[in-house]
C-alpha positions as CSV (number, residue, x, y, z in Angstrom):
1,X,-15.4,30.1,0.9
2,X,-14.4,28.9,4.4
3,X,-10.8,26.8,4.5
4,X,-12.7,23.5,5.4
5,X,-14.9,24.3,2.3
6,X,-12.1,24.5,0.1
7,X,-10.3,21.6,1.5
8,X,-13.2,19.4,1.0
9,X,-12.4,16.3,-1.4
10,X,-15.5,15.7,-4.5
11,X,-15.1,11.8,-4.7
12,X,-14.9,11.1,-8.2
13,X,-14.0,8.4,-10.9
14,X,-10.8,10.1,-11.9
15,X,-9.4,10.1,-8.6
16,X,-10.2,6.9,-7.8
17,X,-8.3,5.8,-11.1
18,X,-5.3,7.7,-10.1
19,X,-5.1,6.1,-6.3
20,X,-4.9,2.7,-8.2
21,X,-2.7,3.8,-10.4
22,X,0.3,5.2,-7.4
23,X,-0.6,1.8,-5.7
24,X,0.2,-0.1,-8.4
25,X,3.1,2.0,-8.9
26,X,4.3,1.9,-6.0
27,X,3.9,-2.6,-5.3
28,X,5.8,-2.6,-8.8
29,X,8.6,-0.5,-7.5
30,X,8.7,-2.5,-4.3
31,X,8.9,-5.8,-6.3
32,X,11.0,-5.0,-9.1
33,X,13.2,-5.1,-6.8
34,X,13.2,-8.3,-5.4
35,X,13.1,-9.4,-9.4
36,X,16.7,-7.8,-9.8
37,X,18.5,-10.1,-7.1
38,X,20.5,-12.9,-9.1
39,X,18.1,-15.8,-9.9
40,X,15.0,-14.2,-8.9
41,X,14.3,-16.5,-6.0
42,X,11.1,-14.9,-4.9
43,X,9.7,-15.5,-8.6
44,X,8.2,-12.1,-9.3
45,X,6.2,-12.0,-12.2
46,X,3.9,-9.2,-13.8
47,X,1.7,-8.6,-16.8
48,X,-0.8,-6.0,-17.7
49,X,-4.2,-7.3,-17.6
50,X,-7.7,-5.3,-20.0
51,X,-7.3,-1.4,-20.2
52,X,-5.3,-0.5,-16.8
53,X,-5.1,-3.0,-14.8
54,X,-1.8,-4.8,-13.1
55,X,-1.5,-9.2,-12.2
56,X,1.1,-9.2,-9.8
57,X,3.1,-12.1,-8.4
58,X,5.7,-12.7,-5.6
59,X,5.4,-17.2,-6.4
60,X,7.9,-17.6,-2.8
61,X,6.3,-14.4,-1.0
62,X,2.8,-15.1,0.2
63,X,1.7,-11.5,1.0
64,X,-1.7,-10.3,-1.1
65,X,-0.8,-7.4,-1.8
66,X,2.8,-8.7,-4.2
67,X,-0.4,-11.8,-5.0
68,X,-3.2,-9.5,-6.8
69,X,-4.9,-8.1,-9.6
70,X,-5.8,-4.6,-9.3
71,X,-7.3,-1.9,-11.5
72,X,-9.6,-3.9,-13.4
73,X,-12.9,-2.0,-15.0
74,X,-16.2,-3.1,-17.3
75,X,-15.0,-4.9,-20.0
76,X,-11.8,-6.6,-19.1
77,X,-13.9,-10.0,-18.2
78,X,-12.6,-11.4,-21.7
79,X,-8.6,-11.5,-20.1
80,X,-9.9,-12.8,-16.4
81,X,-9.8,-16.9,-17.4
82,X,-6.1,-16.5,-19.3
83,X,-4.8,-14.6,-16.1
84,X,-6.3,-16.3,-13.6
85,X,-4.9,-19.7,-15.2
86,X,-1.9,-18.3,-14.9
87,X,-1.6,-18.0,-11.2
88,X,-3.3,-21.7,-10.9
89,X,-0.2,-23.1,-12.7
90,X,2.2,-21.6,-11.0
91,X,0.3,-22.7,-8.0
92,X,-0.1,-19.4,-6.7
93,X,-3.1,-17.9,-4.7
94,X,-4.5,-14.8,-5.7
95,X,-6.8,-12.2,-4.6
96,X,-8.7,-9.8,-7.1
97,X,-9.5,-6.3,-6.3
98,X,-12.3,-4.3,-7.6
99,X,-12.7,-0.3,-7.0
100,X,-16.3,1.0,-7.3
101,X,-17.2,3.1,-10.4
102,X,-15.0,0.4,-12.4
103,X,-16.7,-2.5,-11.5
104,X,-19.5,-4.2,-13.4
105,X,-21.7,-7.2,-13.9
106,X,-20.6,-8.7,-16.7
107,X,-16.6,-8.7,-14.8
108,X,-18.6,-9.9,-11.1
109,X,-20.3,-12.8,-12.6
110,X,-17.1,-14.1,-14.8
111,X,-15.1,-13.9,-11.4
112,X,-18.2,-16.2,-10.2
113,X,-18.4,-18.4,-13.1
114,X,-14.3,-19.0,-12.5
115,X,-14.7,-19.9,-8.9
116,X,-14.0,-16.5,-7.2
117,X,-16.3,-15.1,-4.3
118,X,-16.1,-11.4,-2.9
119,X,-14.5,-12.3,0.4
120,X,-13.4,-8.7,2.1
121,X,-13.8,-5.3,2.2
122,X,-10.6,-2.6,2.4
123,X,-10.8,1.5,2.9
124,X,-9.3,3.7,0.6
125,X,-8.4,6.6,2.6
126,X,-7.6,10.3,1.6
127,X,-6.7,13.4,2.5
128,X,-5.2,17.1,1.0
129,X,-1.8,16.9,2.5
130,X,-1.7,19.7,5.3
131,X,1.2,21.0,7.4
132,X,1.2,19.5,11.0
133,X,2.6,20.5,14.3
134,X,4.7,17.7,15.5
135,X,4.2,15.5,18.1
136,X,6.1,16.7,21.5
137,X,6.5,13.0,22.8
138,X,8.1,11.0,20.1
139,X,10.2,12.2,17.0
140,X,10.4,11.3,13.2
141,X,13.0,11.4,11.6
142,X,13.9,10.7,7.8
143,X,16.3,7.3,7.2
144,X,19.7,8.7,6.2
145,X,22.8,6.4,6.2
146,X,23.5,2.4,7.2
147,X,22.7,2.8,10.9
148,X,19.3,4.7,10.2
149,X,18.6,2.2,7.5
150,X,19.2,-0.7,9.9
151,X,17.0,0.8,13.0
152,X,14.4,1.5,10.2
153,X,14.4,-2.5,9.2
154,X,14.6,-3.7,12.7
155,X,11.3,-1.6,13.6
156,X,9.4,-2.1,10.3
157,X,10.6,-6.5,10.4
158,X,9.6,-6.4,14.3
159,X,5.9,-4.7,13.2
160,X,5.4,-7.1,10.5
161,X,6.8,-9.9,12.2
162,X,9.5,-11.0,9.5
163,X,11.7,-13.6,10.9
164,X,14.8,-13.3,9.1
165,X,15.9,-9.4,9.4
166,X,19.3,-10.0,8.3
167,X,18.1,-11.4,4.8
168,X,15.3,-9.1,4.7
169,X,17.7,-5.9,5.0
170,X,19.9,-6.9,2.0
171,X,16.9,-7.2,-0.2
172,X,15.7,-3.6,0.8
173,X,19.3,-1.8,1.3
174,X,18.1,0.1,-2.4
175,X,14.6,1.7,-0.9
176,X,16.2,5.0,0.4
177,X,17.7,5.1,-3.6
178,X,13.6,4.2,-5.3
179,X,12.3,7.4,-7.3
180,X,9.6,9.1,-5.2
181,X,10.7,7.1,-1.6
182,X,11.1,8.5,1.9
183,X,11.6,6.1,4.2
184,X,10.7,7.4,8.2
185,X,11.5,6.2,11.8
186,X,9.5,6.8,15.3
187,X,11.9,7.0,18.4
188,X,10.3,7.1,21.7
189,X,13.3,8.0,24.4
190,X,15.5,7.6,21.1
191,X,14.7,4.2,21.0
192,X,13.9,2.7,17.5
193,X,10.1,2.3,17.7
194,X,7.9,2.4,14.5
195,X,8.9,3.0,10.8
196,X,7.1,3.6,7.7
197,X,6.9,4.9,4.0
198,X,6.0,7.6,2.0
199,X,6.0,7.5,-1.8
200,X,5.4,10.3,-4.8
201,X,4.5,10.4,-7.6
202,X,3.6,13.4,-9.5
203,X,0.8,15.4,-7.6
204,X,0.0,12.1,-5.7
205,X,1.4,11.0,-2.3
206,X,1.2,7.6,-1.6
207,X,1.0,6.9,3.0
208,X,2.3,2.7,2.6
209,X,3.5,0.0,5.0
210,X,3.5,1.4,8.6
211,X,4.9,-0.9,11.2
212,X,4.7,-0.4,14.8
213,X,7.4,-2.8,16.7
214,X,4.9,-4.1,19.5
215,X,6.8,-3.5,22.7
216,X,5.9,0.6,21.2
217,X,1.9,0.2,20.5
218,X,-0.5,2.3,21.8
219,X,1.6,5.2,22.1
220,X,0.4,7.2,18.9
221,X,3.6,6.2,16.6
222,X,1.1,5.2,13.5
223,X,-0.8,8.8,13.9
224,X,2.5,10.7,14.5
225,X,4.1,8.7,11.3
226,X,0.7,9.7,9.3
227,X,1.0,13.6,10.3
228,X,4.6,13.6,9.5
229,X,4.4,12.1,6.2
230,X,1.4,14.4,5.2
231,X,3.0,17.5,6.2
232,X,6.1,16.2,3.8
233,X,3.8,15.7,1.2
234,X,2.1,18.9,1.6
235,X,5.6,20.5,1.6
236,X,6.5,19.0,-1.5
237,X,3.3,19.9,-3.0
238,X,1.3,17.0,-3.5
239,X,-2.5,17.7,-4.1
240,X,-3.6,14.6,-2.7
241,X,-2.6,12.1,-0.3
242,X,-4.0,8.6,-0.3
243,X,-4.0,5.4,2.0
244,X,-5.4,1.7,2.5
245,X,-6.0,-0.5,5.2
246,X,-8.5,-3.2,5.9
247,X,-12.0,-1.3,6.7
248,X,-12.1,-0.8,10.4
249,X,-9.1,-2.1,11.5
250,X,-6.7,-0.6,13.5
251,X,-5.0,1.5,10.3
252,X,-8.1,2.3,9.4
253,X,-8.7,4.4,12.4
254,X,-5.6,5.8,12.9
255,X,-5.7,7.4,9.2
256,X,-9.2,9.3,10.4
257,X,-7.3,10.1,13.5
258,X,-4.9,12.0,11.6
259,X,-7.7,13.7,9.3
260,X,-8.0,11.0,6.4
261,X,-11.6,10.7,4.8
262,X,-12.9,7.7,3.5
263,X,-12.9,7.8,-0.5
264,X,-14.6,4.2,-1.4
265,X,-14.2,0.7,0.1
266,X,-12.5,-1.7,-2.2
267,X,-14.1,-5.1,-2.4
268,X,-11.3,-8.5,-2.3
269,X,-12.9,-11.4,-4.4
270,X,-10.9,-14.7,-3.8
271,X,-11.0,-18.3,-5.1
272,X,-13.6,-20.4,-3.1
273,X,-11.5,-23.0,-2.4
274,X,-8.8,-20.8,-0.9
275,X,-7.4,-21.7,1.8
């Protein structure tokens, strides 16, 4: 059997369950962490919702992916009215995510009947994690220490255009400490330029939140940041590595740049009268 035989990835249901499952693992670590800060001001809430799935809420932090449900299947249509009633009172805009292979009828048409419409599509990327040669013109480098940990915030804040770095630093200053994080940082001539995460869980590598800081785009930080954290993950011995981004964006590309397959495009239901 050739190597590019036995590297090939067999889509299947299982797998598919288990990328939701390190994404919703890996959003709850992320916001169980904003929950700890005295007062939770950024009113994170969650709940389980049917068999597996996960109803997230950041109430002060308007970013869909701290605003979802995810990992709902066939069946859990009964639980979709109480939950969904529960981000109308707190005034709260969700989106609702559905995987193929878990989907159904019965769960499309309730979403319909409650005012929900399939409004997007996002790729769920994959890959066997595979060591990389490094790229000569830039360097990653893990976060290690205050100073790394602040360049790493000013890049990722600068990519994702987060207004208020100072405040946003203090409520990440425990990511380097998370279970299963590596935190990473592009220099270009030294220079803090990119930064991004990798988290594990298990046999499962998780590729989440690049950020280029745009004075540094279009000089290959996002593929460089991919290879390097697939080569750690292959190093630590994860069997598979997985990734999202909105289908044929920017990310999207990147991740096939760096030897990501497509594994199934998620569809993104929201309310009708979203704004």
């Amino acid at each position: 059997m050739s190597v590019a035989a036995q590297d090939r990835i067999v889509p299947s249901l299982e797998l598919i369950r288990r990328t939701v499952a390190i994404e919703n693992a890996y959003t709850l670590s992320r916001l169980r962490i904003l929950e700890a800060i005295k007062g939770n001001p950024v009113g994170v809430f969650h709940r389980k919702v049917g068999r597996g799935g996960q109803a997230l809420m950041a109430r002060h932090l308007p970013v869909a992916s701290f605003n979802r449900i995810a990992g709902l299947a066939e069946g859990d249509e009964s639980e979709l009215e109480a939950v969904l009633g529960w981000y109308r009172d707190e005034r709260v805009a969700v989106q609702v995510e559905l995987v193929p292979g878990f989907e159904g009828p019965a769960l499309t048409r309730e979403l319909a009947r409650l005012g929900f419409h399939h409004s997007g599509f996002q790729a769920s990327m994959i890959a066997r994690p595979r060591l990389h040669e490094p790229n000569r013109s830039l360097t990653i480098e893990p976060v290690v220490g205050d100073e790394a940990m602040d360049e790493f915030t000013a890049a990722y804040a600068a990519g994702w255009g987060i207004p208020d770095r100072a405040q946003f630093l203090r409520n990440v200053r425990p990511w380097p400490t998370l279970p299963g994080w590596s935190l990473f940082l592009a220099r270009i001539d030294g220079v803090p330029a990119a930064a991004a995460i990798l988290f594990i869980q298990g046999d499962m590598a998780y590729l989440a939140d690049a950020a280029t800081d745009p004075k540094f785009r279009g000089h290959g930080c996002q593929t460089a940041l991919l290879r390097s954290r697939l080569h750690i993950a292959a190093d630590t011995g994860a069997e598979f590595a997985v990734s999202g981004a909105a289908f044929l964006s920017g990310s999207h590309r990147n991740m096939a740049r760096a030897g990501m397959e497509l594994q199934f495009v998620r569809a993104i239901w929201t309310a009708v009268d979203r704004p």
